[in-house]
Backbone bond lengths (Angstrom), bond angles and torsions (degrees), N, CA, C in turn:
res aa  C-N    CA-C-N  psi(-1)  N-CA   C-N-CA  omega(-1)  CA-C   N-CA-C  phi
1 X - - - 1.459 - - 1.527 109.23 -
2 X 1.035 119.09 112.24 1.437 128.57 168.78 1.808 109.19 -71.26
3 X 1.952 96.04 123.75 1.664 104.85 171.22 1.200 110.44 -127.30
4 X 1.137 133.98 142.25 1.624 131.58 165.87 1.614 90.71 -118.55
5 X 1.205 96.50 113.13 1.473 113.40 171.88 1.510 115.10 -99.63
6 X 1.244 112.64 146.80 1.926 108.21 -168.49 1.332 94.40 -125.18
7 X 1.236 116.77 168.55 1.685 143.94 175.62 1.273 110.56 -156.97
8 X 1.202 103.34 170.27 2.000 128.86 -179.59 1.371 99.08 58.44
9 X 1.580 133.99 -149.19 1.109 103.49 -141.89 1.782 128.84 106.11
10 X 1.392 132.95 141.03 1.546 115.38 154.88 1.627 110.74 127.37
11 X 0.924 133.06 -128.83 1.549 113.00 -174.23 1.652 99.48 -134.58
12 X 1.365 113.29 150.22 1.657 105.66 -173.77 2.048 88.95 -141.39
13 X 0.911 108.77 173.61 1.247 102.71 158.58 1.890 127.74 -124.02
14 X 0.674 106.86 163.03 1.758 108.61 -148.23 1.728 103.59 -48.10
15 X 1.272 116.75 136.26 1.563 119.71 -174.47 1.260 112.75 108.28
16 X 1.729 119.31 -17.73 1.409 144.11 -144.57 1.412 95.09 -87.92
17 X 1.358 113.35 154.67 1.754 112.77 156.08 1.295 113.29 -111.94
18 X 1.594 105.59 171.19 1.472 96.43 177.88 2.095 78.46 -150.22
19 X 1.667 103.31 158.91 1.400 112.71 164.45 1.691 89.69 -134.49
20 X 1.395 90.75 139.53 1.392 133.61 -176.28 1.839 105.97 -108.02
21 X 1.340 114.84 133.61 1.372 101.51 163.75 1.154 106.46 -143.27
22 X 1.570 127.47 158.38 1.527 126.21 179.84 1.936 93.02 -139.52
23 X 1.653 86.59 137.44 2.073 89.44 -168.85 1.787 80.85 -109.41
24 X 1.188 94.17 144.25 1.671 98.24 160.57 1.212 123.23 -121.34
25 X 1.620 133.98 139.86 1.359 135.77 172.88 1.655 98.08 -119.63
26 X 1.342 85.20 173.42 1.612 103.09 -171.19 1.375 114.84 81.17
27 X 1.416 156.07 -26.02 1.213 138.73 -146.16 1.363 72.09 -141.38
28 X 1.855 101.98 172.97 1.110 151.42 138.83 1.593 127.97 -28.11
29 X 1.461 108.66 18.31 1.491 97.22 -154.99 1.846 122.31 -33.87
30 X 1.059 109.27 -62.72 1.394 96.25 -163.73 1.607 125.44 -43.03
31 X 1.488 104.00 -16.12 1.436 127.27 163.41 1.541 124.39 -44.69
32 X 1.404 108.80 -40.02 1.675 137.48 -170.49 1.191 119.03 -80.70
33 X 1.520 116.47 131.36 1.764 102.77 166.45 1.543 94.04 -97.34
34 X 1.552 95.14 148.37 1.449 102.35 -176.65 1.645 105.00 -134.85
35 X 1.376 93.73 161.67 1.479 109.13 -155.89 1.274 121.76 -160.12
36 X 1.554 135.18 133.90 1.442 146.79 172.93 1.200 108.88 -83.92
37 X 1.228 110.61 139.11 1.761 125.63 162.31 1.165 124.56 -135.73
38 X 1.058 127.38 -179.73 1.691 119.12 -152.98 1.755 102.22 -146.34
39 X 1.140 136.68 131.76 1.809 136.83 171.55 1.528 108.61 -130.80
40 X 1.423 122.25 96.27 1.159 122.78 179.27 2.163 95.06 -88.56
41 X 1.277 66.52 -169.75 2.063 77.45 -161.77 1.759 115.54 -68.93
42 X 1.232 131.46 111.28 1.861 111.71 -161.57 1.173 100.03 67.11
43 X 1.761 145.62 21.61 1.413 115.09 150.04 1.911 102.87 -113.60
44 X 1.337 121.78 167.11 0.761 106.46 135.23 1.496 157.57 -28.96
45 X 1.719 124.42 169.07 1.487 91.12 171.51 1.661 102.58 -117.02
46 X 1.357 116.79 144.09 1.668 113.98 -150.50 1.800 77.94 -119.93
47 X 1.382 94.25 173.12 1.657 122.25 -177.83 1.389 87.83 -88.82
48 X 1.628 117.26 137.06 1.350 123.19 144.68 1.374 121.62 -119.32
49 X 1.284 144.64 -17.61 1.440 137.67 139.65 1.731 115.41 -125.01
50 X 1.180 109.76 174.56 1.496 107.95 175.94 1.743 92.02 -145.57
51 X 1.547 96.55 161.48 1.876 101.14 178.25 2.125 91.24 -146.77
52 X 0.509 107.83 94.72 1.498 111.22 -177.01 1.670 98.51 -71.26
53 X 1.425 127.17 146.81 1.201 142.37 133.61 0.988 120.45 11.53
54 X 1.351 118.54 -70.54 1.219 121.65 176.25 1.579 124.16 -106.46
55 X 1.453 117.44 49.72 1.076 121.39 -157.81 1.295 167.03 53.78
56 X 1.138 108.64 3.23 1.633 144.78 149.27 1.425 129.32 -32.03
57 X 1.229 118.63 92.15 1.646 125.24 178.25 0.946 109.69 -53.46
58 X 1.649 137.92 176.28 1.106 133.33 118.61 1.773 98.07 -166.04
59 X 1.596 96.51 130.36 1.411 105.76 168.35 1.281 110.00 -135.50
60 X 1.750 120.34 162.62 1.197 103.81 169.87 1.054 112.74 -105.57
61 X 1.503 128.74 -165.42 1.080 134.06 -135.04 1.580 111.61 -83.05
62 X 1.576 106.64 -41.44 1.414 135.34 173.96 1.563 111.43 -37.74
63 X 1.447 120.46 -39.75 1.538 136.98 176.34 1.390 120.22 -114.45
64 X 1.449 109.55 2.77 1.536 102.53 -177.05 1.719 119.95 -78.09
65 X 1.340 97.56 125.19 1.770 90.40 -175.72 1.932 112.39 112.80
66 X 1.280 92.30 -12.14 1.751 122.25 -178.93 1.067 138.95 -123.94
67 X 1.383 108.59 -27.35 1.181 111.05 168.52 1.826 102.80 -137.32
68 X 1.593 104.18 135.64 1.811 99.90 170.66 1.273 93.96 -141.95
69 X 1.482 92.73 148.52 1.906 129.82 -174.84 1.277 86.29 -94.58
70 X 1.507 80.61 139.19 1.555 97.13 158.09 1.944 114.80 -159.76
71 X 1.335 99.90 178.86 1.778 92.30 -174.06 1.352 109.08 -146.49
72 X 0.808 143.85 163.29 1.454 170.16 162.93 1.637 111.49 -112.84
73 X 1.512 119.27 90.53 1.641 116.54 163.89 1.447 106.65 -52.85
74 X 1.299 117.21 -64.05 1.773 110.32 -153.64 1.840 101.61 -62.77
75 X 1.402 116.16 -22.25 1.475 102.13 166.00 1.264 113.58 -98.75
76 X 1.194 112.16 18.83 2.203 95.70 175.89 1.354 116.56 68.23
77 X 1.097 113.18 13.20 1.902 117.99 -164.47 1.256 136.00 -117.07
78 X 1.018 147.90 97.47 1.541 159.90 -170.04 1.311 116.11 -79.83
79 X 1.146 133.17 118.38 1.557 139.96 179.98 1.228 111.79 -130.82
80 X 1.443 106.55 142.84 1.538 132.85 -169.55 1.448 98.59 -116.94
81 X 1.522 128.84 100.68 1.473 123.59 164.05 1.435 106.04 -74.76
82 X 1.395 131.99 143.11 1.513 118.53 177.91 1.476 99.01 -130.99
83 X 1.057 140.59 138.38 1.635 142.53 -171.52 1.436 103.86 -137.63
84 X 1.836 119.10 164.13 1.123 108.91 173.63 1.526 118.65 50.93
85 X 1.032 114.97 29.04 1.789 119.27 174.95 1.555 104.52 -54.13
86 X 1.422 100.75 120.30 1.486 117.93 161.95 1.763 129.79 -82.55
87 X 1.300 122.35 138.20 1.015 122.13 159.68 1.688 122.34 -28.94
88 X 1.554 108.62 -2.18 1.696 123.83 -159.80 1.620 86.49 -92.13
89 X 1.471 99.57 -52.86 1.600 98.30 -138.46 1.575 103.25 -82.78
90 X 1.019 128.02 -5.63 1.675 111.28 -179.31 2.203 118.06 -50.11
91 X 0.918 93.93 118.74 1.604 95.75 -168.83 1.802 100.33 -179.48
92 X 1.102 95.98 133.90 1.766 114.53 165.73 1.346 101.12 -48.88
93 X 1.800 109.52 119.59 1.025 142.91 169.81 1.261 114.36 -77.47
94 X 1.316 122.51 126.69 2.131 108.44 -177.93 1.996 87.70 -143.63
95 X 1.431 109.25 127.96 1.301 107.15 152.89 1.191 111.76 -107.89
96 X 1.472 107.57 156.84 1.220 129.69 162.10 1.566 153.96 -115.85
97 X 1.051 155.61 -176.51 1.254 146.16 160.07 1.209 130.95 -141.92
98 X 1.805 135.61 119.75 0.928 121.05 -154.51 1.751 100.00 -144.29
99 X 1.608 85.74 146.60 1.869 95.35 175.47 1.252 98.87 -152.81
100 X 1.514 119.96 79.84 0.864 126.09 -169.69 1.556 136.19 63.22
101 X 0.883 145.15 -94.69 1.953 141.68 163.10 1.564 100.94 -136.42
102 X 1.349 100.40 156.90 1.599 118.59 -49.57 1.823 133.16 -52.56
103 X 1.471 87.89 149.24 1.293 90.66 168.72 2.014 123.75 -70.50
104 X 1.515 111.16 134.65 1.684 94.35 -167.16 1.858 89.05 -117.13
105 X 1.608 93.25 130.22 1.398 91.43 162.83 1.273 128.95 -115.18
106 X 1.696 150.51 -170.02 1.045 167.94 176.23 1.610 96.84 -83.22
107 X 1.611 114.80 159.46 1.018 129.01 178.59 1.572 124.50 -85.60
108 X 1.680 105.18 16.58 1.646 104.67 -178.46 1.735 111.96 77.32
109 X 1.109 115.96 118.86 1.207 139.59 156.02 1.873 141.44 -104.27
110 X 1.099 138.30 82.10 1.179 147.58 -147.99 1.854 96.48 -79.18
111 X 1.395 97.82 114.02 1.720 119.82 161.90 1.795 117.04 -113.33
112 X 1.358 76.37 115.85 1.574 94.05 -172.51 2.054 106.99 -120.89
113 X 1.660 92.37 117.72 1.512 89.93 -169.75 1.772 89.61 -122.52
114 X 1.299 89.46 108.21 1.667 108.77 155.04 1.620 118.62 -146.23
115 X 1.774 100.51 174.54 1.210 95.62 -158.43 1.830 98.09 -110.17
């Protein structure tokens, strides 16, 4: 059974950081590109970092410079450092992992930055 389990998370106030982590069992991790996303309330849910397989960044612009992915193979684990938290970013956090179908995600994490 494949789980991506998440942690951290919670309320910071603006400027604040927060680290996020999601552990995965069942798969292959080091196999996986893995990746954070974000679903605030009436928005979509958008990409906020990516870590590909083979090492491959990608953030957009909205978090670049603020937030960096990173992973640990021998622990199964994906982390989201987030810094400088904006009044922007409060929105359910979900990582994921993907090698093609299906895609497996985390159970959502709620970041809430007020002061």
């Amino acid at each position: 059974q494949v789980q991506l389990v998440q942690s951290g998370g919670g309320r910071v106030v603006p400027g604040g950081s927060l680290t996020l982590s999601c552990i995965a069992s069942g798969i292959g991790f080091s196999q996986y590109s893995v990746g954070w996303y974000r679903q605030a309330p009436g928005k979509e849910r958008e990409l906020v970092a990516l870590l590909t397989d083979n090492g491959i960044f990608n953030y957009p612009n909205s978090v670049k410079g603020r937030f960096t992915i990173s992973r640990d193979n021998n622990k199964a684990t994906v982390y989201l450092q987030m810094n400088s938290l904006k009044p922007e970013d409060p929105a359910v956090y979900y990582c994921d992992a993907v090698r093609g179908k299906p895609v497996y995600w985390g159970q959502g994490t709620q970041v809430t930055v007020s002061s």
